[in-house]
Biopython code that builds the backbone (N, CA, C, O; Angstrom):
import numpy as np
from Bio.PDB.StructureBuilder import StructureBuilder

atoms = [
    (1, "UNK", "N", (-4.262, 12.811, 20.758)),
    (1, "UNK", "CA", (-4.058, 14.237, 20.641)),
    (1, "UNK", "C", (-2.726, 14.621, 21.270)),
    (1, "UNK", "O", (-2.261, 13.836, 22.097)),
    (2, "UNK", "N", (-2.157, 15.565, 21.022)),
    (2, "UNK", "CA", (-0.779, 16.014, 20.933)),
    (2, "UNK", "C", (-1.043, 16.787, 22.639)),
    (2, "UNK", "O", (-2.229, 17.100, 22.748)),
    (3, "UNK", "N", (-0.285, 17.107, 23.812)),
    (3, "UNK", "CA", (-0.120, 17.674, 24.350)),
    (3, "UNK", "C", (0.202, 18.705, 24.422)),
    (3, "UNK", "O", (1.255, 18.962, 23.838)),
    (4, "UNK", "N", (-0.423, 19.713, 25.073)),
    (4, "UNK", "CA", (0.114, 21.443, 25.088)),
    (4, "UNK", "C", (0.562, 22.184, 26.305)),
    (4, "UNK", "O", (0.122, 22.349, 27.443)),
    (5, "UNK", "N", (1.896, 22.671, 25.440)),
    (5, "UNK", "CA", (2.659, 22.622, 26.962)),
    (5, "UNK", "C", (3.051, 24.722, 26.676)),
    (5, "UNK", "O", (3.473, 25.261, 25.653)),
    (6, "UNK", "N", (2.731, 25.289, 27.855)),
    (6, "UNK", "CA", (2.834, 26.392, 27.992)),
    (6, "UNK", "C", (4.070, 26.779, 28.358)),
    (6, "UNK", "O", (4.545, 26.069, 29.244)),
    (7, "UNK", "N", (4.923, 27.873, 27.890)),
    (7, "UNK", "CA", (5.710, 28.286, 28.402)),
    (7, "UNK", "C", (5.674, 29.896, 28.267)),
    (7, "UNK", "O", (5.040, 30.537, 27.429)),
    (8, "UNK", "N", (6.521, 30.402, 29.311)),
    (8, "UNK", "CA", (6.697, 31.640, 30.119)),
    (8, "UNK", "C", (7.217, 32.141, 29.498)),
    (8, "UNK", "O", (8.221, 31.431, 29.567)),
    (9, "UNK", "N", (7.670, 33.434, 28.310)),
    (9, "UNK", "CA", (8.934, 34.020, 27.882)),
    (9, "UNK", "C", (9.232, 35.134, 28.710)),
    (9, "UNK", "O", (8.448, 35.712, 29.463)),
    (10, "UNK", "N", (10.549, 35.414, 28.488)),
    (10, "UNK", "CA", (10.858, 36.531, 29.502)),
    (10, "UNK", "C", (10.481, 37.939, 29.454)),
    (10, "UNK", "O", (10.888, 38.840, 30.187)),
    (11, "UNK", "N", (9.600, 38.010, 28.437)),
    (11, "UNK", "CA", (8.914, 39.376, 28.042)),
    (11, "UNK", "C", (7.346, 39.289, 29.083)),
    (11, "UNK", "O", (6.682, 40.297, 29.328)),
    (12, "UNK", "N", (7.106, 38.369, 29.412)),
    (12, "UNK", "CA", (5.815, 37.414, 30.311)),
    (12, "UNK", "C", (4.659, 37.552, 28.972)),
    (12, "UNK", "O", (3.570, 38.121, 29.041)),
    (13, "UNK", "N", (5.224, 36.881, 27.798)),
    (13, "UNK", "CA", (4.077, 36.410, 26.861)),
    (13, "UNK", "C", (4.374, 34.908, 27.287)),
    (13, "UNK", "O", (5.253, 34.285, 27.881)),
    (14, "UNK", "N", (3.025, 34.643, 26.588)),
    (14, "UNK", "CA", (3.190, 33.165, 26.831)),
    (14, "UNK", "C", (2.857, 32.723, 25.559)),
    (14, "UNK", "O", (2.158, 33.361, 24.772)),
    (15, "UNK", "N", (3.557, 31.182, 25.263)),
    (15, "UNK", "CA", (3.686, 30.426, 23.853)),
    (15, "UNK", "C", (3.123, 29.373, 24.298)),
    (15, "UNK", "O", (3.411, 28.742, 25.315)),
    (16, "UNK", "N", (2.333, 29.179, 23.556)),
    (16, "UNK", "CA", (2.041, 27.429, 23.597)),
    (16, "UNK", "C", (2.985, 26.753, 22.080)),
    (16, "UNK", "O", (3.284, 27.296, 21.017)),
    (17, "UNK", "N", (3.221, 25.433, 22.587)),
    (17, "UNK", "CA", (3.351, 24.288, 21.750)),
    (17, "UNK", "C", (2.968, 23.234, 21.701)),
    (17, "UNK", "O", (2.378, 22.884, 22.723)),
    (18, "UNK", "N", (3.042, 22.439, 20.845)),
    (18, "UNK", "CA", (2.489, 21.204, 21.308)),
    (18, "UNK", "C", (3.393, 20.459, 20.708)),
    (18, "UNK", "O", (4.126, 20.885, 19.816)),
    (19, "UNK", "N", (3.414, 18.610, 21.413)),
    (19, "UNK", "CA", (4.343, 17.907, 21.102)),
    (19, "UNK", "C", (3.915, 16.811, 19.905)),
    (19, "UNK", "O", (2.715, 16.541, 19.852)),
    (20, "UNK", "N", (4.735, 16.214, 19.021)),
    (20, "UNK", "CA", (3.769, 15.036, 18.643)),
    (20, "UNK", "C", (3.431, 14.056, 19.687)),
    (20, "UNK", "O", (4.002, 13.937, 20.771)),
    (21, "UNK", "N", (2.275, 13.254, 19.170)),
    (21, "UNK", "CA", (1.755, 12.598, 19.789)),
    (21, "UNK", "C", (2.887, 11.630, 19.851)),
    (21, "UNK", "O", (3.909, 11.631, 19.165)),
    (22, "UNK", "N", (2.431, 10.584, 21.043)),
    (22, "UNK", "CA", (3.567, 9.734, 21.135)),
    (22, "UNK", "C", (3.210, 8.298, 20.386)),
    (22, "UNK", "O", (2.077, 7.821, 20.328)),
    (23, "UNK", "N", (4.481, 7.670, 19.792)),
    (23, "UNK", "CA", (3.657, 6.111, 18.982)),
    (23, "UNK", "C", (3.743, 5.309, 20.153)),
    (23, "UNK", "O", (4.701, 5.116, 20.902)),
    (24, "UNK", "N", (2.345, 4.785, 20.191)),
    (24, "UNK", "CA", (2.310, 3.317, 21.020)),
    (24, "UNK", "C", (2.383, 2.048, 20.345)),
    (24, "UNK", "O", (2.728, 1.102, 21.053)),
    (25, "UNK", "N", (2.011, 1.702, 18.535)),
    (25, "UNK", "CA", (2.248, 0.876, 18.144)),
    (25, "UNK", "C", (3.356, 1.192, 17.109)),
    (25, "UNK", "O", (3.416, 2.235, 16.457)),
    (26, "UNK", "N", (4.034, 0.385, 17.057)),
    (26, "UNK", "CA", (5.082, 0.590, 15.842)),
    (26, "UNK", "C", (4.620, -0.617, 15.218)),
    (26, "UNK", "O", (4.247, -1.571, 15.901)),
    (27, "UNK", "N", (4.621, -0.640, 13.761)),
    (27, "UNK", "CA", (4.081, -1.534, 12.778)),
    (27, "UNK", "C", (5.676, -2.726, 12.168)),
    (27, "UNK", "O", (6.603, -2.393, 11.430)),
    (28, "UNK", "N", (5.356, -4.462, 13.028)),
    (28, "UNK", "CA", (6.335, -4.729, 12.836)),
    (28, "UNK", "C", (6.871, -5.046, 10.790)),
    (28, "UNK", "O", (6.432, -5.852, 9.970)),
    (29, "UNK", "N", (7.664, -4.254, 10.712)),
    (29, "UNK", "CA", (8.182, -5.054, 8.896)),
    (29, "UNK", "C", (8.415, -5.989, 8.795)),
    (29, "UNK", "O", (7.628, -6.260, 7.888)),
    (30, "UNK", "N", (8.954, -6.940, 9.002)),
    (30, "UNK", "CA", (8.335, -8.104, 8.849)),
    (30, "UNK", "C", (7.152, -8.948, 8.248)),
    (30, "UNK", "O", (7.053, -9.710, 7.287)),
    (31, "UNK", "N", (6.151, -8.411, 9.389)),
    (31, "UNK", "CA", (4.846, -9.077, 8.830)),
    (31, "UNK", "C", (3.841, -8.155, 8.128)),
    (31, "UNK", "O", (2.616, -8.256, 8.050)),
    (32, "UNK", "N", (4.781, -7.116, 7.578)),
    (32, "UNK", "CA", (4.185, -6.077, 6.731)),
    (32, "UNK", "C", (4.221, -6.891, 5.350)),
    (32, "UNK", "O", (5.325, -7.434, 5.306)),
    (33, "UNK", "N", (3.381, -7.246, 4.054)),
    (33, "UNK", "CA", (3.798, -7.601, 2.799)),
    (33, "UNK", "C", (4.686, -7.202, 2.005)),
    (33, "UNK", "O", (4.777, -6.043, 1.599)),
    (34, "UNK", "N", (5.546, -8.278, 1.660)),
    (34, "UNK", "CA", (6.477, -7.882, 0.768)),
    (34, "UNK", "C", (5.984, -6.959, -0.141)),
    (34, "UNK", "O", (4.762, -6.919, -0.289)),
    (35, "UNK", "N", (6.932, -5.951, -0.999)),
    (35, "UNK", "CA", (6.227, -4.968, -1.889)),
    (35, "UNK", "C", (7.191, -5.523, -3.214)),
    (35, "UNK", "O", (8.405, -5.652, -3.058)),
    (36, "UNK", "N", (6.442, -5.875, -4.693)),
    (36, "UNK", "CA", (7.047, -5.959, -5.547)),
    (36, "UNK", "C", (6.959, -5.656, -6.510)),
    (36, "UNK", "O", (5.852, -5.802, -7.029)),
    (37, "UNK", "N", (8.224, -4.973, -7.429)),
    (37, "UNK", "CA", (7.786, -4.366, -8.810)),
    (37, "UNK", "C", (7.092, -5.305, -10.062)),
    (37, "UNK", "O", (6.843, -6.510, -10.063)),
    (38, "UNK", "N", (6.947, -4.601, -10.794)),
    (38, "UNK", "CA", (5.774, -5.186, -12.046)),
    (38, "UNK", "C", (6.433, -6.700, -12.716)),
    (38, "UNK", "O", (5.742, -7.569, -13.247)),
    (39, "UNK", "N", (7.846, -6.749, -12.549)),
    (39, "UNK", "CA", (8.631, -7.877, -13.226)),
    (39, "UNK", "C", (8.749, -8.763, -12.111)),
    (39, "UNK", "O", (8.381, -9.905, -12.387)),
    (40, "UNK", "N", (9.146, -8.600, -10.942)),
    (40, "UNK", "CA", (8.664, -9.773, -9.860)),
    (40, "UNK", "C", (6.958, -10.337, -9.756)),
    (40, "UNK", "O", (6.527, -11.484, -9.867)),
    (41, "UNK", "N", (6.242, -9.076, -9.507)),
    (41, "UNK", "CA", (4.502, -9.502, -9.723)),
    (41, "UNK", "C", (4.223, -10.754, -10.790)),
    (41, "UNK", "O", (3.973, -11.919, -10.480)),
    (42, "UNK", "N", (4.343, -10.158, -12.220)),
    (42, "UNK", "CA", (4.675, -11.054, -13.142)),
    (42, "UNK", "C", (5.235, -12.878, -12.855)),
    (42, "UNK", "O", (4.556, -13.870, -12.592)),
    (43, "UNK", "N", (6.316, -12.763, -12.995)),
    (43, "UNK", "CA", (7.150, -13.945, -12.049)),
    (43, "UNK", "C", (5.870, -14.925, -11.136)),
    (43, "UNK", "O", (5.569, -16.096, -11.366)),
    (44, "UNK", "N", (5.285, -14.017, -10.078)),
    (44, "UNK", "CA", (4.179, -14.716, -9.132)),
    (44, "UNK", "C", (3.237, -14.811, -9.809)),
    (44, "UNK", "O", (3.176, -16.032, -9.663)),
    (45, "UNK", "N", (2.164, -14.539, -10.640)),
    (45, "UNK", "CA", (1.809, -14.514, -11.515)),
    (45, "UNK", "C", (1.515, -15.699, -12.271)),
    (45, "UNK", "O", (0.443, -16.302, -12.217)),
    (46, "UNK", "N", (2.651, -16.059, -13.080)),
    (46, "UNK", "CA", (3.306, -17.208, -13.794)),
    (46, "UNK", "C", (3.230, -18.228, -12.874)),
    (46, "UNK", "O", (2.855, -19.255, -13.440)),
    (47, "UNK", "N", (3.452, -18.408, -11.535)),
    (47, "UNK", "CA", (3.704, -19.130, -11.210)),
    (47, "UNK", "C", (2.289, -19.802, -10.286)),
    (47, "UNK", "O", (2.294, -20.678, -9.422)),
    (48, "UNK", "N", (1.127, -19.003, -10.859)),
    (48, "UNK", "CA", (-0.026, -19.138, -10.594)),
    (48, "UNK", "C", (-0.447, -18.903, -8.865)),
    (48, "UNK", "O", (-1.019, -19.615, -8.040)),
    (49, "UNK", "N", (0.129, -17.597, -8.827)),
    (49, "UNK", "CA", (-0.794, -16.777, -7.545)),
    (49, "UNK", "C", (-1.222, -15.572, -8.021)),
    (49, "UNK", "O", (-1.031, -15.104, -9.144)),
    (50, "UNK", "N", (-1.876, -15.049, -7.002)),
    (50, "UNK", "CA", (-2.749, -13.653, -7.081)),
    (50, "UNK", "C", (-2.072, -12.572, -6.640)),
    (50, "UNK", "O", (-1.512, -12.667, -5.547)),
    (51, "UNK", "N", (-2.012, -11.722, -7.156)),
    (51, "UNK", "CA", (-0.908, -10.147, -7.072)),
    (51, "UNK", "C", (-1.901, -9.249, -7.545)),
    (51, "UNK", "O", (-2.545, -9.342, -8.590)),
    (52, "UNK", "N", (-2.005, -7.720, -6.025)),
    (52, "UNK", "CA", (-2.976, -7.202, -6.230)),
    (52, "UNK", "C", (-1.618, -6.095, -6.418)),
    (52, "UNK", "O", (-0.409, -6.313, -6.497)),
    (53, "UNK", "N", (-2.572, -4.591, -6.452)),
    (53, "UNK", "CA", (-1.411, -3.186, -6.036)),
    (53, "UNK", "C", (-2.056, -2.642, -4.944)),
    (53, "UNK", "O", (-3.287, -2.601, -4.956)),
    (54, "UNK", "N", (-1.326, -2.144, -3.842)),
    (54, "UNK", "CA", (-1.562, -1.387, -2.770)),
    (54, "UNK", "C", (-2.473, -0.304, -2.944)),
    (54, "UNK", "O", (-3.283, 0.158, -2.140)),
    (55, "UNK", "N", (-2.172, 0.089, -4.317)),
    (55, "UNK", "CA", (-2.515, 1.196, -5.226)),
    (55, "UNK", "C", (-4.444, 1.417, -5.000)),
    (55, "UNK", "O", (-5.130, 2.346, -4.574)),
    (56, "UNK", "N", (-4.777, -0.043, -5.571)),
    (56, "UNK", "CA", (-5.954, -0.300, -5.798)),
    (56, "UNK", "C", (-7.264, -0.762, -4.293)),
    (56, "UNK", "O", (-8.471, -0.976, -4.185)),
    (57, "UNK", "N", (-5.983, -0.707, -3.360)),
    (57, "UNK", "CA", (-6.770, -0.590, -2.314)),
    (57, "UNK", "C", (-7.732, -1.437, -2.174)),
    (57, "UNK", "O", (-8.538, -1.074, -1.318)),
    (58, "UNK", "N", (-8.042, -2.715, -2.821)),
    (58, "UNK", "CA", (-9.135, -3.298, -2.800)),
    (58, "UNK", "C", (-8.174, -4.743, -3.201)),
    (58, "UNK", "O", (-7.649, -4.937, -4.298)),
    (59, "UNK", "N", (-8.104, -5.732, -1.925)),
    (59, "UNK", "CA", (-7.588, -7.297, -2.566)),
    (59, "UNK", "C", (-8.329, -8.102, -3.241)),
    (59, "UNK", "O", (-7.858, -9.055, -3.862)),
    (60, "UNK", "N", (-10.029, -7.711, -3.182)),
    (60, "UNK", "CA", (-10.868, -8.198, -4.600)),
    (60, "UNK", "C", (-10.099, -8.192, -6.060)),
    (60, "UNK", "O", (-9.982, -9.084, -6.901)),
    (61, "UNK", "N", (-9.729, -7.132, -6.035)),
    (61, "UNK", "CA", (-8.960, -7.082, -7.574)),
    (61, "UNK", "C", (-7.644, -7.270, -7.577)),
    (61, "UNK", "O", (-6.945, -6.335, -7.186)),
    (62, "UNK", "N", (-7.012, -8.511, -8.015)),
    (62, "UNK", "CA", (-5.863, -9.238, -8.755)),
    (62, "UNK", "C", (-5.748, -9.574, -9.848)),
    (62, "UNK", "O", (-6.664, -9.805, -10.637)),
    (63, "UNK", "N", (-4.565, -9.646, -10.044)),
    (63, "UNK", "CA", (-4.161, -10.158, -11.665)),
    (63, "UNK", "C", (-3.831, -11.483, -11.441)),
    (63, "UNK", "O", (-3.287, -11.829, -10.392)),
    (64, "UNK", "N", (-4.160, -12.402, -12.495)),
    (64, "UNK", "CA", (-3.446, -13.818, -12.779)),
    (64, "UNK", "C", (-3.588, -13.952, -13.790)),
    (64, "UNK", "O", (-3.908, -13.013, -14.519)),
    (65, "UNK", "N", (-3.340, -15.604, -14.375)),
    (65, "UNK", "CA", (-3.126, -15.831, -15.743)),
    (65, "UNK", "C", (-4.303, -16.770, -16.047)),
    (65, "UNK", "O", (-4.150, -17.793, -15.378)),
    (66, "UNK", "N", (-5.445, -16.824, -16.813)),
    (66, "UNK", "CA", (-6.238, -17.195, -16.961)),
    (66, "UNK", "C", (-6.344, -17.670, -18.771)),
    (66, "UNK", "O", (-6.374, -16.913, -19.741)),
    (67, "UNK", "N", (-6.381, -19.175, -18.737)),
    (67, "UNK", "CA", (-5.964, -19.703, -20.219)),
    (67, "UNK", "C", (-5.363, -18.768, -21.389)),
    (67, "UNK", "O", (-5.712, -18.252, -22.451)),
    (68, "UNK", "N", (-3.925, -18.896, -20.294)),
    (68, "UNK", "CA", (-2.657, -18.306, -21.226)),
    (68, "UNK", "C", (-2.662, -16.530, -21.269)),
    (68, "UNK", "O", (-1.821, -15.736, -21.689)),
    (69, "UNK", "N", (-4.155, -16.315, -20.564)),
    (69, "UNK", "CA", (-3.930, -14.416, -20.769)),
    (69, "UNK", "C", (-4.269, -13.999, -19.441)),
    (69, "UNK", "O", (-4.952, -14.545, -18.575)),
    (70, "UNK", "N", (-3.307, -12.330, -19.480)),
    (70, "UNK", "CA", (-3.483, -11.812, -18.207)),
    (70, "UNK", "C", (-4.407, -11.458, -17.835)),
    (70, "UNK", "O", (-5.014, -10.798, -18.679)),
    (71, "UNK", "N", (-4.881, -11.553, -16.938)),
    (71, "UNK", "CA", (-6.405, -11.019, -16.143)),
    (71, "UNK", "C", (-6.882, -10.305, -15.428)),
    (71, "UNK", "O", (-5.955, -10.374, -14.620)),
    (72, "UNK", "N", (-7.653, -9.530, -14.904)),
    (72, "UNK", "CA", (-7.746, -8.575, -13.355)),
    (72, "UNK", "C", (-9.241, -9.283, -13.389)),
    (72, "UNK", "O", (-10.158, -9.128, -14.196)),
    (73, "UNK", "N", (-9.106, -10.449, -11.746)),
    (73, "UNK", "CA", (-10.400, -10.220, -11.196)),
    (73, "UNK", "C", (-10.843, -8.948, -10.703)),
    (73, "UNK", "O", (-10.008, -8.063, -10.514)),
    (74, "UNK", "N", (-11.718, -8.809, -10.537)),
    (74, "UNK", "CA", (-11.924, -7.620, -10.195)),
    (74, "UNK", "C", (-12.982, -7.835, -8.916)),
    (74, "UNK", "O", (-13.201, -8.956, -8.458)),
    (75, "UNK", "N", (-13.546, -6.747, -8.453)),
    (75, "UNK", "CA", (-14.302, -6.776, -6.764)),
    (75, "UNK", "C", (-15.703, -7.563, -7.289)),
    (75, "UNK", "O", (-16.086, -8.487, -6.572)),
    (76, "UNK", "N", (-16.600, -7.206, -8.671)),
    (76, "UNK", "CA", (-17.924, -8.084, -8.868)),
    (76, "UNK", "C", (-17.661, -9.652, -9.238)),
    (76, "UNK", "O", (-18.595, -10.408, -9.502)),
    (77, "UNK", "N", (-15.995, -10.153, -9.229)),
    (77, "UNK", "CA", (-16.215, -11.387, -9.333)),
    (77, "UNK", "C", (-15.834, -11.553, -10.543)),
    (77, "UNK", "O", (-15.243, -12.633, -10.538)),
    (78, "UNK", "N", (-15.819, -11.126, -11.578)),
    (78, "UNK", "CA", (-15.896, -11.353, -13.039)),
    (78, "UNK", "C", (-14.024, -10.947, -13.266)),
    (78, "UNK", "O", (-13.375, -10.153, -12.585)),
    (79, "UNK", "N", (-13.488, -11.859, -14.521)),
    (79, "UNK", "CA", (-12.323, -11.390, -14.824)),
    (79, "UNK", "C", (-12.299, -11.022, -16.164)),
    (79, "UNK", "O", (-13.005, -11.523, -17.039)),
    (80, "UNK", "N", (-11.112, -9.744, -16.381)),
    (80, "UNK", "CA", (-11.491, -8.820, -17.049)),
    (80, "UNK", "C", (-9.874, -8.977, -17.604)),
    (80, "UNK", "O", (-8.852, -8.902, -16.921)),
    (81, "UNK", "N", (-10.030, -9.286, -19.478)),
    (81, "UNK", "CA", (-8.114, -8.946, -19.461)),
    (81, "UNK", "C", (-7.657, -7.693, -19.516)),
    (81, "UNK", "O", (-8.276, -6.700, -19.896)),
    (82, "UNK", "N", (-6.445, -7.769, -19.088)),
    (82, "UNK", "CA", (-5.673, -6.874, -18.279)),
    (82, "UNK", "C", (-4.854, -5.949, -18.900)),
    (82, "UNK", "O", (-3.632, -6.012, -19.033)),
    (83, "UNK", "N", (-5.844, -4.822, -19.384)),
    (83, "UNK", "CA", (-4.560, -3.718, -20.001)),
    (83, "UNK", "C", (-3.908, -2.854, -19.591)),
    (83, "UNK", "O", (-4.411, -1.779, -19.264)),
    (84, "UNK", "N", (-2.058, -3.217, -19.467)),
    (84, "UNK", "CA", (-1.518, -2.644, -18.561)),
    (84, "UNK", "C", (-0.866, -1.170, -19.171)),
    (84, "UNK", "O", (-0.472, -0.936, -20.313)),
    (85, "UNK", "N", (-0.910, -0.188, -17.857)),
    (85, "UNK", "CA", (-0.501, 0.949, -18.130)),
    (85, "UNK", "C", (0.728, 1.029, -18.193)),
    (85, "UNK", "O", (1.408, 0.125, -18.680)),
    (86, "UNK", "N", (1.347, 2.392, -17.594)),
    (86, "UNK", "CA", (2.479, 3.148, -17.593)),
    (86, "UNK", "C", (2.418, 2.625, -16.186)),
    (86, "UNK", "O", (3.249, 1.888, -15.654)),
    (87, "UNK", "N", (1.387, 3.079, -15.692)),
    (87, "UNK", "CA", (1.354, 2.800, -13.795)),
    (87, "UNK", "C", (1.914, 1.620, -13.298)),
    (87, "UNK", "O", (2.784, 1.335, -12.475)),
    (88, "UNK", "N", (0.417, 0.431, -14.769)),
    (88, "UNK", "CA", (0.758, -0.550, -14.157)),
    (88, "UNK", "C", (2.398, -1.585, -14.383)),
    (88, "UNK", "O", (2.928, -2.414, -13.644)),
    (89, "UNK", "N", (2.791, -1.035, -15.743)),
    (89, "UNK", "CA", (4.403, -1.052, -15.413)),
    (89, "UNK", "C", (5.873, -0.368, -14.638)),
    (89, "UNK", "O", (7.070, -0.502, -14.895)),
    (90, "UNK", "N", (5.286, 0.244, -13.810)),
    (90, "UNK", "CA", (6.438, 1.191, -12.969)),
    (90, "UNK", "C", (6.093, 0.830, -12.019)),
    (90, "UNK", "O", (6.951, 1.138, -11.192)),
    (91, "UNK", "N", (5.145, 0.220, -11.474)),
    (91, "UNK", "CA", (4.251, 0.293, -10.242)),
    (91, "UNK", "C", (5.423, -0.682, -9.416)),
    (91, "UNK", "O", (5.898, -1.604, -10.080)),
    (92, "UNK", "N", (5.934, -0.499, -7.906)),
    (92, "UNK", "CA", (6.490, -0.808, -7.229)),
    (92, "UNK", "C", (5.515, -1.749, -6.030)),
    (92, "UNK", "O", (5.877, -2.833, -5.572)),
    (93, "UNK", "N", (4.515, -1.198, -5.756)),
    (93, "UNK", "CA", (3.432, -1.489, -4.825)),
    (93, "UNK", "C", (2.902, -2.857, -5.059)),
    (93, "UNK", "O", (1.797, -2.918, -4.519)),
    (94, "UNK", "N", (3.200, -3.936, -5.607)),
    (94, "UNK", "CA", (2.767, -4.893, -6.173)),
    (94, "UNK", "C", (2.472, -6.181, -4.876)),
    (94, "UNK", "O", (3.374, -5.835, -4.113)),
    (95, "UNK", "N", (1.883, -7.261, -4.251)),
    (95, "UNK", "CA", (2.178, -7.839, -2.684)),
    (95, "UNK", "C", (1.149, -8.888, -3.552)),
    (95, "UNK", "O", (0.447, -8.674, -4.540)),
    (96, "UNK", "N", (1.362, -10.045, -2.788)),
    (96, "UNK", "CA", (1.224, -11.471, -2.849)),
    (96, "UNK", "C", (-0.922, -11.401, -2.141)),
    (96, "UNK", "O", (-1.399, -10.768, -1.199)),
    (97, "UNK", "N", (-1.423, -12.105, -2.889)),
    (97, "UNK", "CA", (-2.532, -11.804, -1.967)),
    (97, "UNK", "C", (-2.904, -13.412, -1.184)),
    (97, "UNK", "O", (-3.802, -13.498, -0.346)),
]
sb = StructureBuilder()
sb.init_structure("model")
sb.init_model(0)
sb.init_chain("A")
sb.init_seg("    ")
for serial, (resi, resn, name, xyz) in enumerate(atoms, 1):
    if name == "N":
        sb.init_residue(resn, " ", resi, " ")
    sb.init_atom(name, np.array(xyz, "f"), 0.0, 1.0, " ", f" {name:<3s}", serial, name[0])
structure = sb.get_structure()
């Protein structure tokens, strides 16, 4: 929670404010996942790994290449081929799973 700090104005109203909170962790980049667009994903892909989207919030569901066609496992286990959108071609959010 943010601290609240009172001050005096010279009329003798008083203002509160408050500060942001302060960060105690900073999140190192580094060991944050690479983020990659739909033509790098692809690329990994091909090269037979699993590429989810940040998007989808769930690393159950990836795409790979499954006898020659694209795929989305999905969270029940089952793979499903993969019809890609508008999203899923613009999509920047793309990470190695």
């Amino acid at each position: 929670m943010a601290d609240e700090i009172e001050i005096q104005e010279e009329d003798d109203s008083e203002v509160k404010i408050a500060q942001s909170p302060i960060v105690t962790k900073i999140t190192d980049v580094e060991s944050s996942p690479r983020q990659m667009d739909f033509g790098e994903a692809m690329k990994k892909i091909v090269l037979g790994k699993k590429v989810t989207k940040l998007e989808w919030k769930d690393d159950k569901i990836y795409g790979i290449i499954d006898e020659t066609i694209l795929k989305l496992h999905k969270a029940d286990g089952k793979l499903y081929q993969w019809i890609l959108n508008d999203g899923d071609l613009s999509g920047e959010d793309y990470v190695e799973v």
